[in-house]
DRENSEDO-608048 format. One record per residue (C-alpha): x, y, z. Coordinates in Angstrom, 3 decimals, padded with zeros to 6 digits. Layout:
SITE         c1         c2         c3
SITE          X          Y          Z
...
END
This chain:
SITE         c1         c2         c3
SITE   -067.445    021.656    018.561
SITE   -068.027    017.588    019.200
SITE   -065.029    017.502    016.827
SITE   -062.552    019.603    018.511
SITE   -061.831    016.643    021.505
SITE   -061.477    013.859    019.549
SITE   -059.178    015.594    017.164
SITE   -056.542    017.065    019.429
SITE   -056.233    013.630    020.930
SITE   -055.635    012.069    017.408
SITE   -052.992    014.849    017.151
SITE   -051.528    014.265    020.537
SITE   -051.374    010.792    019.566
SITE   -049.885    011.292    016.357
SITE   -047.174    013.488    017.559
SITE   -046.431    011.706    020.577
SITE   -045.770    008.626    018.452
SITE   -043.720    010.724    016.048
SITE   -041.511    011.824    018.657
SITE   -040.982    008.346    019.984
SITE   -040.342    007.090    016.222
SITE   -037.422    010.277    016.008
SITE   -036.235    009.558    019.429
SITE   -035.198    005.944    018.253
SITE   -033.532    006.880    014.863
SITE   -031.601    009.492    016.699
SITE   -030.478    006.871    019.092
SITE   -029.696    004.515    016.392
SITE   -027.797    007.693    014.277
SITE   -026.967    010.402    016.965
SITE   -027.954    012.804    014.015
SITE   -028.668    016.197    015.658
SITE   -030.797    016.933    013.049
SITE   -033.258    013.982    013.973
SITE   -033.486    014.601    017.985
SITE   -034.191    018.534    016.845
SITE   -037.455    016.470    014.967
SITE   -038.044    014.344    018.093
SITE   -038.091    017.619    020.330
SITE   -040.124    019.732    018.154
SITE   -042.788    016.484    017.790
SITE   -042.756    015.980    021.701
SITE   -043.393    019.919    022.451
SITE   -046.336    020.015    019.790
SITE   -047.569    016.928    021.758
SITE   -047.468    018.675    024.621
SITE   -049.123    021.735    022.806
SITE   -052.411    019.854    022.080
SITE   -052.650    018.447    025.978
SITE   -052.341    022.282    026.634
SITE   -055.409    023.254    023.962
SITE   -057.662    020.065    025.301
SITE   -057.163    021.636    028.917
SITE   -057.832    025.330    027.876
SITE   -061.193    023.847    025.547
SITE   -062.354    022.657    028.910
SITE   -062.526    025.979    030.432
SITE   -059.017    025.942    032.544
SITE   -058.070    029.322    030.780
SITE   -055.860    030.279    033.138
SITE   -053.222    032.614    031.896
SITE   -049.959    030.274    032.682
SITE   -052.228    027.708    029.893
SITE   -052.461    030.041    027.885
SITE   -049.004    030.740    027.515
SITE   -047.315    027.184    027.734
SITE   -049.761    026.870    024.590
SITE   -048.149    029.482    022.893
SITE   -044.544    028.729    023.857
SITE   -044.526    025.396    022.700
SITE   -046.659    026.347    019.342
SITE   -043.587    028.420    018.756
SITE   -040.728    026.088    019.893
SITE   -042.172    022.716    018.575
SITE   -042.250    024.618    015.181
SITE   -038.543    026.045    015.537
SITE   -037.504    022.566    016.229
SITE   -038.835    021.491    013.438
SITE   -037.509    023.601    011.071
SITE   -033.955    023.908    012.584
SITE   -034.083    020.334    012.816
SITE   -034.499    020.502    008.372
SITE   -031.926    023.035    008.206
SITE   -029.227    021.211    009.907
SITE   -030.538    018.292    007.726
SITE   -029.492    019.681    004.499
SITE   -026.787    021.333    005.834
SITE   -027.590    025.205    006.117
SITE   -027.506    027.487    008.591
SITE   -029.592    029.019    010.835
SITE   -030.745    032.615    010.186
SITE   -029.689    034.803    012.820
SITE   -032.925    036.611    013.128
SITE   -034.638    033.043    014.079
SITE   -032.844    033.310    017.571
SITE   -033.143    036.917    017.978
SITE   -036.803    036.950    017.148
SITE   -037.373    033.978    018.766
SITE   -036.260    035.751    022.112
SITE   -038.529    038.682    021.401
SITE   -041.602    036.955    020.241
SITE   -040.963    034.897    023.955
SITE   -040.772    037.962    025.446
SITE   -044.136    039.603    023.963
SITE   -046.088    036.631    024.448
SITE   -045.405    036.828    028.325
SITE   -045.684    040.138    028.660
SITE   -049.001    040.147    026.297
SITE   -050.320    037.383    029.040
SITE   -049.621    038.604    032.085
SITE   -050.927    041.948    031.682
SITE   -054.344    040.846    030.657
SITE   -054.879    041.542    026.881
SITE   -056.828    039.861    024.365
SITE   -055.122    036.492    023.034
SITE   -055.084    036.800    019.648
SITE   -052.919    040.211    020.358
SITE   -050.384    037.790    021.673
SITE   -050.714    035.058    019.234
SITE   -050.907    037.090    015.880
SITE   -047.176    038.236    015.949
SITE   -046.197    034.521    017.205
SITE   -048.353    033.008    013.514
SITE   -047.213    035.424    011.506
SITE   -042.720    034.142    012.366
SITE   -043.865    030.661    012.376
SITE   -045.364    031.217    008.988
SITE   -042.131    033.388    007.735
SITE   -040.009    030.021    009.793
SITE   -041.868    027.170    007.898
SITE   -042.088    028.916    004.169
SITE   -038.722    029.481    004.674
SITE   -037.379    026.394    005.733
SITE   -039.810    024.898    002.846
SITE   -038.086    027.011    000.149
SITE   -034.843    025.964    001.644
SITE   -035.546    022.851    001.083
SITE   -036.433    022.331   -001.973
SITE   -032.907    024.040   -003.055
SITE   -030.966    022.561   -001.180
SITE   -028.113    020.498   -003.261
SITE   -027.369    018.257   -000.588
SITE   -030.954    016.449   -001.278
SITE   -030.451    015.007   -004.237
SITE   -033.628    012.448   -003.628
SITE   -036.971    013.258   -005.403
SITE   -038.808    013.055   -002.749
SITE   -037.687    016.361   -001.029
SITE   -040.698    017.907   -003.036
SITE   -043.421    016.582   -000.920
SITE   -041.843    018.388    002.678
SITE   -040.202    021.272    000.987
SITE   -044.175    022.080   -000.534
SITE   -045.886    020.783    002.450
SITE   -043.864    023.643    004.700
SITE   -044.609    026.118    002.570
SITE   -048.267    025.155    002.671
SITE   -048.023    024.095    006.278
SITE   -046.801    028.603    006.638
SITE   -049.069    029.827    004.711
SITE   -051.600    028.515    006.801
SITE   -050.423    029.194    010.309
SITE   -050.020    032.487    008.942
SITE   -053.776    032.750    008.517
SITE   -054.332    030.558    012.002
SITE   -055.475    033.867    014.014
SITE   -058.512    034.381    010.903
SITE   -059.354    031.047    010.141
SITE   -059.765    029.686    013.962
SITE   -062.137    032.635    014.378
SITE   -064.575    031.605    011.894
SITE   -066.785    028.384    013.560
SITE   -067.892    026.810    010.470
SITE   -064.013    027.517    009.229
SITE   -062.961    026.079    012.025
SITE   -063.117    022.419    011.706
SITE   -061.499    022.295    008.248
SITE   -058.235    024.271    009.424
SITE   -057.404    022.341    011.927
SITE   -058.066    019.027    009.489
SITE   -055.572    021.155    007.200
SITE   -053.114    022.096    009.783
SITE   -053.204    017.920    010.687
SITE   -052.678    017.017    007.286
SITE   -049.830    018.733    006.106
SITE   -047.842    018.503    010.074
SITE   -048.082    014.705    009.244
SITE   -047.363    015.143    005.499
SITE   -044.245    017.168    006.681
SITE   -043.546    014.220    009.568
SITE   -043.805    011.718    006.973
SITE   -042.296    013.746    003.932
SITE   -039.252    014.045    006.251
SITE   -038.716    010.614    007.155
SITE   -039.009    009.301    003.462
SITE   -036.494    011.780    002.711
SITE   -034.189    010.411    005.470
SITE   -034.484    007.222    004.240
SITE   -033.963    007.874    000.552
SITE   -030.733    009.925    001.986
SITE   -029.476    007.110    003.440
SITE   -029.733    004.961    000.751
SITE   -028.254    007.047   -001.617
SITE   -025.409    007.549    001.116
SITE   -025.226    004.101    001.369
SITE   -025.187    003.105   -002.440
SITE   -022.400    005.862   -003.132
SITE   -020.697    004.565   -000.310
SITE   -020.535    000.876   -002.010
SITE   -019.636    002.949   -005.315
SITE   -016.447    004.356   -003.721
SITE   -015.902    000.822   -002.220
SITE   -015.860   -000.774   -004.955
SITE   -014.247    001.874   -007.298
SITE   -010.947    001.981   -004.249
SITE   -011.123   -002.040   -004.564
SITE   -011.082   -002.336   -007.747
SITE   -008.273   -000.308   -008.106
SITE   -006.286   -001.184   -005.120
SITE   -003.414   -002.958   -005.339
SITE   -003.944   -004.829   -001.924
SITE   -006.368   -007.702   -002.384
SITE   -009.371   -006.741   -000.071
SITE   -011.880   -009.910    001.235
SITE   -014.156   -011.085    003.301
SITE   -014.437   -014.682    004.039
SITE   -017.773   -016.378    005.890
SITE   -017.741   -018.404    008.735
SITE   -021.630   -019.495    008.224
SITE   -022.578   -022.357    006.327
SITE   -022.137   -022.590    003.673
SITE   -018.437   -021.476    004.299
SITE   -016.777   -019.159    001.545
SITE   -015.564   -015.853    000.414
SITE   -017.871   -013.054    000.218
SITE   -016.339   -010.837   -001.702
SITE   -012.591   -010.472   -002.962
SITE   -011.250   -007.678   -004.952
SITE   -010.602   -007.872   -008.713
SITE   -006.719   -007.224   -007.669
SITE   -006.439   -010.915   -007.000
SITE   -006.189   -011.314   -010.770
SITE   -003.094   -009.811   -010.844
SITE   -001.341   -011.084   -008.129
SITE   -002.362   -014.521   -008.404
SITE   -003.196   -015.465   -011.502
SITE   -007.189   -016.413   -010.377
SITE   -010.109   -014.150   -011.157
SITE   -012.729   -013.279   -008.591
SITE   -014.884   -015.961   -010.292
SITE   -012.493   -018.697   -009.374
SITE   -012.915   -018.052   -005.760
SITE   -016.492   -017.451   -005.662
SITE   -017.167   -021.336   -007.468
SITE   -014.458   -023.008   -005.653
SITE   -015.224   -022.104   -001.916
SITE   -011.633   -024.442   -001.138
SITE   -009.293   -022.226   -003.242
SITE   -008.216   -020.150   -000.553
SITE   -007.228   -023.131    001.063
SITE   -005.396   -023.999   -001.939
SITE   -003.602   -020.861   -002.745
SITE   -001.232   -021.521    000.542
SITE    002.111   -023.253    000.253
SITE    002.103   -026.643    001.749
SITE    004.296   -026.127    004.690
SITE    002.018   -022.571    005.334
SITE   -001.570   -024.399    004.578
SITE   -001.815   -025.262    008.835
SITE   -001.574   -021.620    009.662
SITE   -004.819   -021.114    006.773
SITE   -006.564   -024.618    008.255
SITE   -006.144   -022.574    012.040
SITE   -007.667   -019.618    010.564
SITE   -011.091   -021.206    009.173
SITE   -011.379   -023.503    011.563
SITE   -011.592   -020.700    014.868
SITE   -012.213   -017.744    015.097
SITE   -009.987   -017.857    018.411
SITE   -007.017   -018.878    015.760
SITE   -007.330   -015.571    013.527
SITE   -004.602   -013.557    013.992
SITE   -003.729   -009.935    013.108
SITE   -001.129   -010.064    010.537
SITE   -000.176   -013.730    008.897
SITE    002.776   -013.605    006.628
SITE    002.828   -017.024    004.359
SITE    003.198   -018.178    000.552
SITE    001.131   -017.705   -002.294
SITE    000.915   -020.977   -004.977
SITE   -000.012   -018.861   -008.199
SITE   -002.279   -020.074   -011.393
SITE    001.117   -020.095   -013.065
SITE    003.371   -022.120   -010.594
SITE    005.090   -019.658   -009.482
SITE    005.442   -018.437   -005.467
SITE    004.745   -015.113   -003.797
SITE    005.067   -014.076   -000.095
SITE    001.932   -012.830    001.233
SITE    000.885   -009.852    004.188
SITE   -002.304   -010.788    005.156
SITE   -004.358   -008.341    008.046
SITE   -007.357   -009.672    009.362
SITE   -010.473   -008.655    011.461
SITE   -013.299   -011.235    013.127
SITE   -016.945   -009.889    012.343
SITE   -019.350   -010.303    015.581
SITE   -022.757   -010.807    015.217
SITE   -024.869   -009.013    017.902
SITE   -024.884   -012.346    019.888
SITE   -021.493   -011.875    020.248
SITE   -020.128   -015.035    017.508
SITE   -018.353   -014.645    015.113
SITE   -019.709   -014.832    011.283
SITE   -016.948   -014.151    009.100
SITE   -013.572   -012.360    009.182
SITE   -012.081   -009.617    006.240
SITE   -008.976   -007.711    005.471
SITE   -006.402   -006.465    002.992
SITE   -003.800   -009.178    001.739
SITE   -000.670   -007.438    000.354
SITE    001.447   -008.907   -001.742
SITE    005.387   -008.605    000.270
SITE    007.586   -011.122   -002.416
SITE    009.846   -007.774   -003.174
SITE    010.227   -007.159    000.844
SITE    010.662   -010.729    001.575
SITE    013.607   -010.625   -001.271
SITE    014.849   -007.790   -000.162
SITE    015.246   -009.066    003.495
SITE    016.545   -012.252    001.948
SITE    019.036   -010.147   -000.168
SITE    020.051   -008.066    003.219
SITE    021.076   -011.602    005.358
SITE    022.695   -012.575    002.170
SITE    024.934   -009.472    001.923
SITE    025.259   -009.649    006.007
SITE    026.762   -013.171    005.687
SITE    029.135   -011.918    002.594
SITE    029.986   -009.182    004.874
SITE    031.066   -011.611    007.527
SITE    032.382   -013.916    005.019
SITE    034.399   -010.689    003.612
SITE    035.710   -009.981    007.171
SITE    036.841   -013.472    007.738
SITE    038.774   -013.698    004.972
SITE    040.567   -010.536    004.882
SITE    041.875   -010.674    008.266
SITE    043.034   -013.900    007.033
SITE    044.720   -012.788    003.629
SITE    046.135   -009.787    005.750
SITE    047.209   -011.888    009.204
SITE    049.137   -014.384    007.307
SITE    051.719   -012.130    005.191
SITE    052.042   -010.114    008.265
SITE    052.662   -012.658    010.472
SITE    054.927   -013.995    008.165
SITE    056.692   -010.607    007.517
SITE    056.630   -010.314    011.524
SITE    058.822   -013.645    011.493
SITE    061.483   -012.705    009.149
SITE    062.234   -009.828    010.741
SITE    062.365   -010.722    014.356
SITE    064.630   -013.398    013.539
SITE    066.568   -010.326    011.616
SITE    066.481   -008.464    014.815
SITE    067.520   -011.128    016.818
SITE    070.262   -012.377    014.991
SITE    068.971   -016.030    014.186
SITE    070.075   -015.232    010.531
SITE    073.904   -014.311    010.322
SITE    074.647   -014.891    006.838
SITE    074.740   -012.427    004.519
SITE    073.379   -014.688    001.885
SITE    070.566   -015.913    004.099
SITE    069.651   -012.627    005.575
SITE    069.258   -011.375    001.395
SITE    067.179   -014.142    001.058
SITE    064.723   -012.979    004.504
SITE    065.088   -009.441    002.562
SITE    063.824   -011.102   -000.872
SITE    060.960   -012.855    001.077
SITE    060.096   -010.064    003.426
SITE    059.456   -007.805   -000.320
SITE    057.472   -010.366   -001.758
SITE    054.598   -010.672    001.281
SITE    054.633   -007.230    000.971
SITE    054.237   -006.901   -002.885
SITE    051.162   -009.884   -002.003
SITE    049.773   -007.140    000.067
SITE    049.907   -004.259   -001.689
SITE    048.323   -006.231   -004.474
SITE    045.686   -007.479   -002.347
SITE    045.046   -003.826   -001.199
SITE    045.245   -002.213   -004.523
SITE    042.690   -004.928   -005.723
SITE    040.515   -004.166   -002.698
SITE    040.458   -000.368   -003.359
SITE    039.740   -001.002   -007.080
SITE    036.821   -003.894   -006.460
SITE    035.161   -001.206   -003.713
SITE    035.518    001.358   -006.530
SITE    033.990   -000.135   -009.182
SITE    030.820   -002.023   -006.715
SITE    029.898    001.328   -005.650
SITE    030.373    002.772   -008.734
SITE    032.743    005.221   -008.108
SITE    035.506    004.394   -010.483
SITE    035.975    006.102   -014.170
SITE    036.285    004.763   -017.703
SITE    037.841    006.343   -020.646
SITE    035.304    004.984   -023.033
SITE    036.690    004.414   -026.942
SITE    035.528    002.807   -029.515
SITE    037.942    000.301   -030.770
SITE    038.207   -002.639   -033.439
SITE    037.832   -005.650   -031.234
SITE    039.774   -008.021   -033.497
SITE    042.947   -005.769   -033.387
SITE    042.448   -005.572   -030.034
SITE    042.244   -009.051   -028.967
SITE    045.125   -009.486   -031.211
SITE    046.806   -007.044   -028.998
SITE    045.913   -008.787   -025.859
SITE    047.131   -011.975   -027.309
SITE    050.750   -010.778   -028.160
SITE    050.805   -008.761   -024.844
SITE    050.801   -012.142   -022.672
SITE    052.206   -014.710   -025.287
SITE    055.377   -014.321   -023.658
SITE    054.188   -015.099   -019.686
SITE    052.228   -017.805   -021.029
SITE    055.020   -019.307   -022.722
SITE    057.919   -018.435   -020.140
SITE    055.390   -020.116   -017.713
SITE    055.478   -023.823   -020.113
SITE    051.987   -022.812   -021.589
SITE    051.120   -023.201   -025.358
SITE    049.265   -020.398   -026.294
SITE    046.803   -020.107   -028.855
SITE    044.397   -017.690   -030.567
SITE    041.326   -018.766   -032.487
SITE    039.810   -016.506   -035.095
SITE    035.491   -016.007   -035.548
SITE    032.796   -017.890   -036.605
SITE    033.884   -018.909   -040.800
SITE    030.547   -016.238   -041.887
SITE    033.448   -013.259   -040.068
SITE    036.671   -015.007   -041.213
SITE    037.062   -012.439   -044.083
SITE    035.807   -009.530   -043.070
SITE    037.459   -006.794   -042.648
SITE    034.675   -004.290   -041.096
SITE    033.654   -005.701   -037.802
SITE    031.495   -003.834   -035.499
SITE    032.881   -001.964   -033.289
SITE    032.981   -001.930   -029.505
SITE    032.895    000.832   -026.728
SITE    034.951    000.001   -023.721
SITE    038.252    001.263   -021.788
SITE    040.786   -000.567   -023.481
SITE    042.565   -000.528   -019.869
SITE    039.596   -001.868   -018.279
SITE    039.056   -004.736   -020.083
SITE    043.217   -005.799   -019.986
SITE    042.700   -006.210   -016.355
SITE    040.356   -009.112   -017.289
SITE    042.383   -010.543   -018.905
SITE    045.585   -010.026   -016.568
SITE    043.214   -012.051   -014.205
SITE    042.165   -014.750   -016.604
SITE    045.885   -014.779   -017.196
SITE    047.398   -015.228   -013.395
SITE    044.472   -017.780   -012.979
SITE    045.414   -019.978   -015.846
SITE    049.500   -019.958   -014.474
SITE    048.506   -019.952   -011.093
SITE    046.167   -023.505   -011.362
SITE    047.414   -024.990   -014.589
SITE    050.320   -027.108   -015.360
SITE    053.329   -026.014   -017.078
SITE    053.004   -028.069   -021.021
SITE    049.078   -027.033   -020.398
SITE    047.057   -025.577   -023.756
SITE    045.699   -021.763   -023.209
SITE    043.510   -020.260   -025.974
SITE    042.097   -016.906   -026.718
SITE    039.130   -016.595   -029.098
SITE    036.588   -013.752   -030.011
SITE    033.125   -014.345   -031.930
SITE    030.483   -011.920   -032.739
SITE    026.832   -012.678   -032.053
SITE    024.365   -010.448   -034.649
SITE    021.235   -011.642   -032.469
SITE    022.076   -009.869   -029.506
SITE    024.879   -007.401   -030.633
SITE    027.392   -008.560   -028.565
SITE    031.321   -009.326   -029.001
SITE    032.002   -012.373   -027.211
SITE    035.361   -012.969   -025.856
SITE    036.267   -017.307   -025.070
SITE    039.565   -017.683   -022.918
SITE    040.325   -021.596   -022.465
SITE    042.262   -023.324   -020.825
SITE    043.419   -027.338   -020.553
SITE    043.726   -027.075   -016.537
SITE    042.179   -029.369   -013.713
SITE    039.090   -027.746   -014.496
SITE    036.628   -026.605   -011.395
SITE    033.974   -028.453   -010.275
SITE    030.152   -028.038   -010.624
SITE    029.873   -026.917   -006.791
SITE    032.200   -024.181   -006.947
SITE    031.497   -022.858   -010.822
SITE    028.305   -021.107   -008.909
SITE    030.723   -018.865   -006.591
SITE    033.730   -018.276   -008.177
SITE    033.058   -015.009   -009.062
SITE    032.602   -014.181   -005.376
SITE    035.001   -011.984   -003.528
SITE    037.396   -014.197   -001.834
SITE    036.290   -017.358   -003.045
SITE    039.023   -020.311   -004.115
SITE    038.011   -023.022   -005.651
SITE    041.206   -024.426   -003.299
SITE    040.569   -026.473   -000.157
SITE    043.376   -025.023    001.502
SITE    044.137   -021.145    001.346
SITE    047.382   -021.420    001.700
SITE    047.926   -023.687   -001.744
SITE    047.429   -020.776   -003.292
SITE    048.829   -017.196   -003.411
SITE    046.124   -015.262   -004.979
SITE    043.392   -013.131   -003.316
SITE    040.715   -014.276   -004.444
SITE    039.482   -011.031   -005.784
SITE    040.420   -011.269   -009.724
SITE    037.171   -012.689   -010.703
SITE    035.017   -010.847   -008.637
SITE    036.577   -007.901   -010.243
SITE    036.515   -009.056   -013.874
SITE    032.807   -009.722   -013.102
SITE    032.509   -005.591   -012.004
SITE    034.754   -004.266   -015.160
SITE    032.267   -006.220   -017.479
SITE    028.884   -005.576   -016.110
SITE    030.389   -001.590   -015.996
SITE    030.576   -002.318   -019.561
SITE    026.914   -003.742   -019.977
SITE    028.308   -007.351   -020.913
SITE    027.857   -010.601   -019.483
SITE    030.801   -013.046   -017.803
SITE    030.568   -017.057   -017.137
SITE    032.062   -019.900   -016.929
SITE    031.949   -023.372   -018.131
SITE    034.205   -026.206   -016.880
SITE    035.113   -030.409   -016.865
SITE    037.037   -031.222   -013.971
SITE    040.049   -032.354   -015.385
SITE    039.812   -031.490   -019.059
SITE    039.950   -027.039   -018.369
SITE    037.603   -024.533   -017.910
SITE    036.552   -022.010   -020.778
SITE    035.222   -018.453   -019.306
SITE    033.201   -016.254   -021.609
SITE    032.717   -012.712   -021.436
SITE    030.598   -009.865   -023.625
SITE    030.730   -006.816   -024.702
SITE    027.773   -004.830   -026.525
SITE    028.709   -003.093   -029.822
SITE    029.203    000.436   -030.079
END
C-alpha cells in the first residue's frame, strides 16, 4: 500500500488548505454557515494525520478513536454547515444520534472489540447525514443558482459511499480506488460549495442593485454619488433629478460642472467648499436650486464622505430633497408672525386713541372743567361718537375673524345681477350725493346692452352690500366733495364671471401702497389720525369675495381716482 502515504498527505493538504480558504471568507462574512465548513475541513484534516499515524502501526486505542470522532464530526460540520446555508433546519435526530453514535464508539474502543464493530454504525449516519443534506440541497428554494447540482449530487454520492466504507476498505485491490473516490467527490463537494457561495452572492448582489435602482428610480429624493478621483464627477444620480430640476441624468453625466452650476450664485461657495475638501462636507446643506427652466427651488441636501481603506476620501453620496414648499411655508409663517405683530400694533392703537379720548371727556365731566350745559351736550355728542368708532371697529373685527377662519354663514341665492346692481346703485345715490358726489352708473359691454336674460349669479345679496358699503365710506372718506363716483357691471363669457367696476375721481393711491391695501389695518394715509376709518373695510371686502369664489383689485393714477374691480362666478 505505497499509495496509501502519499495520499492521506495530499488529503491532509487539501483539507487543511480548505479550512484556511473557509476560515478567511468567514472572517470576511461572519456567515455561520461558512466557519461550520472551515471546522468540519480542519477536523477531517486532522482525521487523515490520525489514519497516517495508525498506518504506521501506533494503533493504540485513544488513535483509534480520535479517528473515528473526527470522521463523524468533520462530516456533521459539513453538512450542518449546508443546511444553515440554504436556510433549513437541523434534524433533531442528527444531535441525538450524534450523542449516541459518540457514545458507542467509546464504549466499542475501550472494551476491546473489533473496529469495524465500532465504525459500521458511525458509516452507515454519515451516509444517512450526507444523502440527506445532498437531497436537501438540491430542493432547497433559497438556491436559485444552477450550480447547486454539482454539491447537492456529489453528497449524495459522497453517502452512498461512506455507507459502503466498512466493505470497500476491506477489499486490498478495492482499496486504492475508494479512497481516490472518497477524495474526489470531498473536493467536488469543497469546491461545489464554494461556487455555489459565490454564485449566491452574486445573485444577492445583482438583486440588491435591482431593488436599488427600482427604490431610486422611483424615489422622490434625488439620490447621488459624486467622485473625488480624477477625473472628478458624478457617479450616479437618480432619474428623480428630471423632475425636480428640469436636467436628465444624461446632462450630469456629460457635463461633470453642472452640479456646480445648478447652485444659486450667492449659495455656489458653500458647493465650491464641498468639492474642493472633503474636511468642508457637511451633513445637511440647505441652498438653491437654478432649474433648466429658470425657475428656483430650495434644496435639503444629506451627505456622507466615502473612505478608501487608506483612510482618504474618494467620493461623497446622499439624498437631495427638494424643501421649496417647507422653505415657503416657513417664509409664509414669519410673514403671518410680522402681520400678527403688525395686527397688535395697530389695534392697541385704533383702541388706545378713542379711549383715551373718551377717558378725557369725561374726566373733565367729572371734574367740572365743562359747566355749560351746551358744552357738556357737546362732550356727550363726542363721547357717543368714539364709542360708535369702536363698536364699529369691533363689529368689523369679529366679522373679518369670522369670515378668515371661515366660520361665518351665507344665505346663498341666485339673483339677476343687473337688478341688483341697480339696487345697490339707488341704495347709496343719496349718501353719495348728500356727501357733494356725482354719482353715476354705467351699463355692459354694447354685445349685453339689450339683453334681457343675463346669467345669473349665486351670492348673499347681504354679503356682497357690505362691499360696497366699504367701497362707499372709502370713496366719501378720501374724495372731495364735487368728485365723480361710478358704478358699472360687465359680464366676461371667457371665464364666467360678473365683473363689478366701482370708480372714483379721488387723489388716487399710489403704486407703493396699491400692493397692501387690502391688508388689515393698512391706510394708504401717512398719518392715522387723518383718517377715521379702521382700516379693515378692504381687507374684509377681499374675504366676502374670495367666500364667493371671485376675484378683487385695484387699479389707480395718483391724482386722477382709483377704479376697484371685483368678480363673481355665475350661477
Amino acid at each position: 500500500m505505497s499509495w496509501f502515504i502519499p495520499s492521506e498527505i495530499a488529503q491532509i493538504v487539501l483539507s487543511a488548505v480548505l479550512a484556511m480558504v473557509f476560515l478567511y471568507l468567514y472572517l470576511q462574512d461572519r456567515q455561520r454557515f461558512i466557519l461550520f465548513w472551515s471546522l468540519g475541513w480542519a477536523i477531517w484534516s486532522a482525521k487523515y494525520i490520525f489514519e497516517i499515524l495508525i498506518f504506521r502501526g501506533c494503533e493504540y486505542v485513544s488513535l483509534l478513536t480520535a479517528n473515528l470522532i473526527c470522521w463523524q464530526y468533520g462530516a456533521l460540520f459539513l453538512s450542518c454547515g449546508t443546511l444553515v446555508f440554504i436556510q433549513k433546519n437541523i434534524p433533531a435526530f442528527w444531535q441525538y444520534g450524534s450523542g449516541l453514535l459518540t457514545l458507542w464508539i467509546i464504549i466499542m474502543s475501550f472494551t476491546g472489540n473489533p473496529f469495524y464493530l465500532a465504525a459500521l454504525p458511525l458509516f452507515f449516519y454519515l451516509g444517512v447525514v450526507f444523502i440527506w443534506t445532498g437531497t436537501a440541497f438540491l430542493r432547497s428554494d433559497k438556491i436559485a443558482v444552477t450550480g447547486k447540482y454539482i454539491p447537492g449530487w456529489s453528497f449524495v454520492f459522497l453517502g452512498i459511499h461512506i455507507a459502503d466504507y466498512p466493505v470497500v476498505s476491506r477489499v486490498e485491490w478495492l482499496a486504492p480506488w475508494g479512497y481516490l473516490a472518497a477524495g474526489i467527490l470531498s473536493m467536488v463537494v469543497a469546491h461545489g460549495l464554494l461556487l455555489v457561495y459565490y454564485q449566491k452572492l452574486r445573485q444577492d448582489l445583482y438583486d440588491s442593485e435591482a431593488r436599488f435602482r427600482l427604490m431610486a428610480e422611483n424615489a422622490r429624493d434625488i439620490l447621488y454619488r459624486y467622485r473625488f478621483t480624477a477625473p472628478r464627477g458624478i457617479d450616479y444620480i437618480s432619474p428623480s433629478v428630471e423632475s425636480i430640476t428640469g436636467y436628465n441624468v444624461d446632462d450630469f453625466y456629460t457635463d461633470p460642472d453642472l452640479y456646480r452650476k445648478l447652485a444659486h450664485p450667492d449659495d455656489r461657495n458653500l458647493i465650491d467648499g464641498l468639492l474642493n475638501s472633503a474636511s468642508a462636507v457637511r451633513d445637511n446643506l440647505i441652498l438653491r436650486w437654478l432649474c433648466k427652466d429658470g425657475g428656483t427651488i430650495w434644496v435639503e441636501q444629506r451627505n456622507t464622505v466615502i473612505y478608501n481603506s487608506k483612510g482618504m476620501p474618494t467620493a461623497f453620496e446622499g439624498i437631495i430633497r427638494d424643501i421649496t414648499q417647507r422653505k415657503r411655508a416657513e417664509e409664509d409663517t414669519a410673514l403671518l408672525e410680522k402681520a400678527r405683530r403688525h395686527f397688535l400694533t395697530n389695534i392697541s392703537h385704533d383702541l388706545k386713541t378713542p379711549i383715551t379720548s373718551i377717558q378725557g371727556y369725561v374726566e373733565a365731566l367729572l371734574d367740572n372743567m365743562v359747566t355749560d350745559p351746551a358744552e357738556q351736550k357737546n362732550y356727550l355728542k363726542l363721547i357717543h361718537s368714539r364709542v360708535l368708532g369702536l363698536n364699529r371697529l369691533i363689529q368689523d373685527l369679529f366679522l373679518l375673524a369670522r369670515l378668515e377662519s371661515r366660520s361665518l354663514s351665507f344665505n346663498m341665492d341666485r339673483i339677476r345681477p343687473d337688478l341688483f346692481i341697480q339696487e345697490v346703485y339707488d341704495r347709496y345715490r343719496v349718501d353719495l350725493e348728500n356727501a357733494g358726489f356725482s354719482f353715476f352708473m354705467e351699463k355692459p359691454r354694447d354685445s349685453y346692452a339689450d339683453k334681457k336674460d343675463y346669467p345669473l349669479i349665486t351670492a348673499d345679496p347681504d354679503r356682497i352690500d357690505l362691499i360696497f358699503s366699504n367701497l362707499v365710506a372709502n370713496s366719501i372718506r378720501y374724495c372731495t366733495p364735487g368728485d365723480t363716483v361710478t358704478l358699472g357691471f360687465d359680464f366676461l363669457p371667457e371665464s364666467r364671471e360678473f365683473l363689478v367696476i366701482f370708480r372714483d375721481s379721488g387723489p388716487g393711491i399710489s403704486q407703493d401702497d396699491l400692493l397692501f391695501i387690502f391688508d388689515r389695518f393698512y391706510k394708504a394715509s401717512k398719518s392715522r389720525n387723518t383718517s377715521s376709518g379702521s382700516g379693515l373695510g378692504l381687507a374684509i371686502a377681499r374675504e366676502i369675495t374670495e367666500a364667493h369664489g371671485g376675484r378683487i383689485w385695484a387699479e389707480s393714477i395718483p391724482g386722477k381716482g382709483t377704479v376697484f374691480y371685483f368678480t363673481l362666478p355665475w350661477a
